[in-house]
DRENSEPA-841608 format. One record per residue: x, y, z of N, C-alpha, C, CB in turn; residue number from 1; residue in three letters. Coordinates in steps of 0.05 Angstrom, whole numbers. Glycine has a CB too. Layout:
N
+--------+--------+--------+--------+--------+--------+--------+--------+--------+--------+--------+--------+-----+-----+
|     nx |     ny |     nz |    cax |    cay |    caz |     cx |     cy |     cz |    cbx |    cby |    cbz |   n | res |
+--------+--------+--------+--------+--------+--------+--------+--------+--------+--------+--------+--------+-----+-----+
|      X |      Y |      Z |      X |      Y |      Z |      X |      Y |      Z |      X |      Y |      Z | NUM | Ala |
...
+--------+--------+--------+--------+--------+--------+--------+--------+--------+--------+--------+--------+-----+-----+
This chain:
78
+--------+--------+--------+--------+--------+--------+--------+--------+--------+--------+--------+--------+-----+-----+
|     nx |     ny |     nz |    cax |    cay |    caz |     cx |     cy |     cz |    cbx |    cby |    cbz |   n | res |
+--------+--------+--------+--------+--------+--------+--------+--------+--------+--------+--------+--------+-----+-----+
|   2225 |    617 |   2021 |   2223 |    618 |   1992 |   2228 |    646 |   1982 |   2194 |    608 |   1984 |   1 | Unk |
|   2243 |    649 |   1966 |   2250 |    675 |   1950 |   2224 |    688 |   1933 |   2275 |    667 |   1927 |   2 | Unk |
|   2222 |    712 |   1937 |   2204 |    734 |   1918 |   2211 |    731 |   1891 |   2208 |    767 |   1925 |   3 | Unk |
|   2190 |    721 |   1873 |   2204 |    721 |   1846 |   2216 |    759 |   1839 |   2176 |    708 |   1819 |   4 | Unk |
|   2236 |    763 |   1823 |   2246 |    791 |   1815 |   2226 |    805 |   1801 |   2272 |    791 |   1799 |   5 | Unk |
|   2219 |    825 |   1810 |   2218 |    850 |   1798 |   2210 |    845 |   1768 |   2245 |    865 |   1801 |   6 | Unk |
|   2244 |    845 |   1760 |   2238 |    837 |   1730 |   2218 |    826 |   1726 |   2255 |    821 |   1718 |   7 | Unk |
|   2232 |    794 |   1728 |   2214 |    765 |   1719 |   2185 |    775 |   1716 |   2214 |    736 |   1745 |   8 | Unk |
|   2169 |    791 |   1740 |   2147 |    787 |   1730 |   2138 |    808 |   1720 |   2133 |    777 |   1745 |   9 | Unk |
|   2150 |    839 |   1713 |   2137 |    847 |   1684 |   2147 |    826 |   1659 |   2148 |    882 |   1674 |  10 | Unk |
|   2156 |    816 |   1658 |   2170 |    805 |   1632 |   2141 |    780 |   1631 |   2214 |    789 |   1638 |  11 | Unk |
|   2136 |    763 |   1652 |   2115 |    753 |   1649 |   2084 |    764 |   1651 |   2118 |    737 |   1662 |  12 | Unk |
|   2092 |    785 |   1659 |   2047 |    801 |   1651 |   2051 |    807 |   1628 |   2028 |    839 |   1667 |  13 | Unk |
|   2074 |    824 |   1611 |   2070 |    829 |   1583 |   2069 |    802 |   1571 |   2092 |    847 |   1570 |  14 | Unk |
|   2086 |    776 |   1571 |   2076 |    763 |   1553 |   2046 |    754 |   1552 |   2091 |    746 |   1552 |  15 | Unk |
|   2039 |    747 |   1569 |   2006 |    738 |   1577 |   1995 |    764 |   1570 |   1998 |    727 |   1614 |  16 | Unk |
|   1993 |    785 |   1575 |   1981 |    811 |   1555 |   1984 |    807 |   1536 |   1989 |    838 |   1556 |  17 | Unk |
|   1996 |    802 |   1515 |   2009 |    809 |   1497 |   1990 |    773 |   1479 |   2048 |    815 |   1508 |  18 | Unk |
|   2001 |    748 |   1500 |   1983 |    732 |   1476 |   1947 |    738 |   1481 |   1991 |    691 |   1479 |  19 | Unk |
|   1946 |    747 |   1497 |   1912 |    754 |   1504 |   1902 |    776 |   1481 |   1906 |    771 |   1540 |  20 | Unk |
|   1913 |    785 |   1481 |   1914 |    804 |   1460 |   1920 |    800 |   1438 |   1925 |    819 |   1463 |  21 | Unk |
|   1938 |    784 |   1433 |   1933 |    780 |   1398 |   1917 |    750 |   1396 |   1970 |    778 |   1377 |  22 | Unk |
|   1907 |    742 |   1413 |   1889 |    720 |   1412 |   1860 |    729 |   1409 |   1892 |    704 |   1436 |  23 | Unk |
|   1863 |    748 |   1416 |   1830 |    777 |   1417 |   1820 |    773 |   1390 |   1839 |    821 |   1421 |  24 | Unk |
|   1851 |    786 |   1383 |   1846 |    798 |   1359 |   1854 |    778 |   1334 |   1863 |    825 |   1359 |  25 | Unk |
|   1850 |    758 |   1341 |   1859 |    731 |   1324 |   1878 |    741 |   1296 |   1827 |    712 |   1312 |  26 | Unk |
|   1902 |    753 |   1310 |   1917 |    757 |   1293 |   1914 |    779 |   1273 |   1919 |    738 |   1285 |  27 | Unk |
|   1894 |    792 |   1264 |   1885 |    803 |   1245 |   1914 |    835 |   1246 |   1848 |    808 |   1252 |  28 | Unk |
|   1918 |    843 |   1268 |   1935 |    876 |   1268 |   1957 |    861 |   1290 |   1910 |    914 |   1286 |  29 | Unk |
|   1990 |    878 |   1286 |   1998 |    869 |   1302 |   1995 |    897 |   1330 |   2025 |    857 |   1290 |  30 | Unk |
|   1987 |    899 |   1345 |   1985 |    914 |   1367 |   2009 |    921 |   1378 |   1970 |    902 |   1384 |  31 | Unk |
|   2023 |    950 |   1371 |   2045 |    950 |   1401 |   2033 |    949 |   1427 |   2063 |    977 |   1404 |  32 | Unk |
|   2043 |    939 |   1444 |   2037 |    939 |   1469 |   2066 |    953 |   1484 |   2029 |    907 |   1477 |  33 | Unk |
|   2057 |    974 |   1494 |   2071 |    988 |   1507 |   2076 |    984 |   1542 |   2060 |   1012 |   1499 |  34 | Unk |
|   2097 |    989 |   1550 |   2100 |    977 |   1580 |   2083 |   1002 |   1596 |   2137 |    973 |   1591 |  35 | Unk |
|   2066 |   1005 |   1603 |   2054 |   1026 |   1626 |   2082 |   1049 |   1638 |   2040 |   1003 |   1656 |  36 | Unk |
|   2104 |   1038 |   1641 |   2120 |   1061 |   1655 |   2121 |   1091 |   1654 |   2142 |   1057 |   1649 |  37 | Unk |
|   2113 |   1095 |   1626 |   2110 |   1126 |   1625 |   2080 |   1137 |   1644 |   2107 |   1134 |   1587 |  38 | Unk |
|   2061 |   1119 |   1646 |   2043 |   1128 |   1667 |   2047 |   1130 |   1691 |   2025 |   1116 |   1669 |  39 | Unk |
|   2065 |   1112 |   1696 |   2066 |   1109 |   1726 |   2091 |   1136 |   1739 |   2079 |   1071 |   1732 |  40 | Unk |
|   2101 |   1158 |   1720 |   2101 |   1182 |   1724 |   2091 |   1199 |   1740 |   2097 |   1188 |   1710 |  41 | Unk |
|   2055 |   1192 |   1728 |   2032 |   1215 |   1738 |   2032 |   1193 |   1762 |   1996 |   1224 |   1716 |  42 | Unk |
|   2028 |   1180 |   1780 |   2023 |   1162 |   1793 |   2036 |   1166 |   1821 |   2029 |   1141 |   1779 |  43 | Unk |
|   2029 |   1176 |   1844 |   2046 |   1193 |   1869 |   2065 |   1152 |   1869 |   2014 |   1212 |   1912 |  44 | Unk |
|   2040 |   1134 |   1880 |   2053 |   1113 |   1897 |   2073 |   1087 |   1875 |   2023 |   1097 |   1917 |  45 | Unk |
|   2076 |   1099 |   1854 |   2094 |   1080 |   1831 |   2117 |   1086 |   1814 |   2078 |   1071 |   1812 |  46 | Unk |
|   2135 |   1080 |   1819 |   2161 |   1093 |   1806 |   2163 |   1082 |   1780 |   2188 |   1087 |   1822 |  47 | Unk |
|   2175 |   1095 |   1756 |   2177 |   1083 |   1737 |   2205 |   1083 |   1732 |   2162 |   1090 |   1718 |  48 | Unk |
|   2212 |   1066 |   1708 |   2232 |   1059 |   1711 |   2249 |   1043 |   1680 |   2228 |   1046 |   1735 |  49 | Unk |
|   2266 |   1054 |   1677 |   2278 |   1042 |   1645 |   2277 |   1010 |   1647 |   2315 |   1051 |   1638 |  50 | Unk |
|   2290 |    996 |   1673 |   2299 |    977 |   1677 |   2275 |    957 |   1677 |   2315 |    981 |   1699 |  51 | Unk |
|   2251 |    971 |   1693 |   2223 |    958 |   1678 |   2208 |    948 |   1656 |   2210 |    969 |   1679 |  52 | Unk |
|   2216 |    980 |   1647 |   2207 |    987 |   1607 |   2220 |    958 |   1587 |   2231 |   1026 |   1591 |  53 | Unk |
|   2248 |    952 |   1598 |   2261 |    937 |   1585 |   2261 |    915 |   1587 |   2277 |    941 |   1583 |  54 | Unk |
|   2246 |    902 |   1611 |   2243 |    880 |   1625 |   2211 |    872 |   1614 |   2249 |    885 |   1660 |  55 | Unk |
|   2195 |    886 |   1606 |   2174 |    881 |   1601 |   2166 |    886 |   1571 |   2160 |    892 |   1618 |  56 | Unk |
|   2187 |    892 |   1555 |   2185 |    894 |   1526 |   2186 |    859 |   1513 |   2213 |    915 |   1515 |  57 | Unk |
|   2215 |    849 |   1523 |   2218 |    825 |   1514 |   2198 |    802 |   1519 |   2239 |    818 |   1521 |  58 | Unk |
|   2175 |    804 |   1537 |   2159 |    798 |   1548 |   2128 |    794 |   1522 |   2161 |    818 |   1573 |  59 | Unk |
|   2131 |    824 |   1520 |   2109 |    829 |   1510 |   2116 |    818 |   1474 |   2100 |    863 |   1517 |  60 | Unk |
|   2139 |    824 |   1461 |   2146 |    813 |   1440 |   2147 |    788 |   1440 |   2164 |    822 |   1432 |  61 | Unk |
|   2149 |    761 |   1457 |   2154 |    736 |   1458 |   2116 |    730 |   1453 |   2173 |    725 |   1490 |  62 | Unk |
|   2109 |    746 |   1475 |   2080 |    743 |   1480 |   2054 |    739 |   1456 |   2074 |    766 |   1494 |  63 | Unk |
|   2071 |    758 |   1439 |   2054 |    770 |   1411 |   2063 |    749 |   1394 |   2062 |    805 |   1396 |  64 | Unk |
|   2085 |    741 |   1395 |   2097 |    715 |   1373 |   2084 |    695 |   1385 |   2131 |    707 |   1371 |  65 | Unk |
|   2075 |    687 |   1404 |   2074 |    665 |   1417 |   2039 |    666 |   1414 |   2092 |    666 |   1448 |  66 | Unk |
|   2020 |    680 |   1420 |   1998 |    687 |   1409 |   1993 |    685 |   1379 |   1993 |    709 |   1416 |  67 | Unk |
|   2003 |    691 |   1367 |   2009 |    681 |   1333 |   2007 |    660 |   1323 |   2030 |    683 |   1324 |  68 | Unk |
|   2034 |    644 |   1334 |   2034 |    621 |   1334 |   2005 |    606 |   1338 |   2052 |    616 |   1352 |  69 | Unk |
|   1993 |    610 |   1369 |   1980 |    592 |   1365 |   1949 |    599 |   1345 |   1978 |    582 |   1393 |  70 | Unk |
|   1948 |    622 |   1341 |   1921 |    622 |   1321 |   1927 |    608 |   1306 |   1910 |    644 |   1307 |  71 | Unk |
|   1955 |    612 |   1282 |   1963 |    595 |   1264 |   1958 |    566 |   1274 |   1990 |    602 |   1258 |  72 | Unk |
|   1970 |    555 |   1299 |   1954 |    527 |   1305 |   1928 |    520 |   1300 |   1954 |    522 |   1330 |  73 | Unk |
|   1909 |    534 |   1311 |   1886 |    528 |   1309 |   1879 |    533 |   1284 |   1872 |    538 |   1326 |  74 | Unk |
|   1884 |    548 |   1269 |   1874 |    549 |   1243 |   1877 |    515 |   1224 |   1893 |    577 |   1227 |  75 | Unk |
|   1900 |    505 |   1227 |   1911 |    487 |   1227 |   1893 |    462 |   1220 |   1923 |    488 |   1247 |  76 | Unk |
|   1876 |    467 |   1249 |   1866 |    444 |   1257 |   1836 |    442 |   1247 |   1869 |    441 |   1286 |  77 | Unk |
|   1833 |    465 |   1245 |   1806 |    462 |   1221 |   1805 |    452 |   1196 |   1796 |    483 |   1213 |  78 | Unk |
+--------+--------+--------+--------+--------+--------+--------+--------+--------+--------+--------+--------+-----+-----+
């Protein structure tokens, strides 16, 4: 069985960050959520990396729409 990529799965922790977080915050602020890469600088055992940064942006923007969405659901249903 193949290792899912690299990519794939920052692209999937930011979205799941990203609706946890605006599900927190039931929508009220939109939160940037920034990809960690610039930390992982100070960090001896973690390389950072553009190709990350960019892999885990679209992630985190799907995430925050997608968290939205569903408050707006539930509001809905009240």
């Amino acid at each position: 069985m193949l290792a899912p990529s690299d990519k794939l799965v920052h692209l999937a922790y930011f979205f799941v960050f990203a609706v946890l977080l605006s599900i927190a915050d039931a929508g009220r602020r939109l939160f940037p959520v920034v990809a960690d890469e610039p930390n992982q600088t100070f960090m001896a055992e973690r390389v950072a990396s553009l190709g990350d940064f960019f892999a885990g942006c679209p992630g985190a923007a799907g995430g925050a729409a997608a968290g939205r969405r569903l408050i707006g659901l539930g509001a809905g249903a009240r």
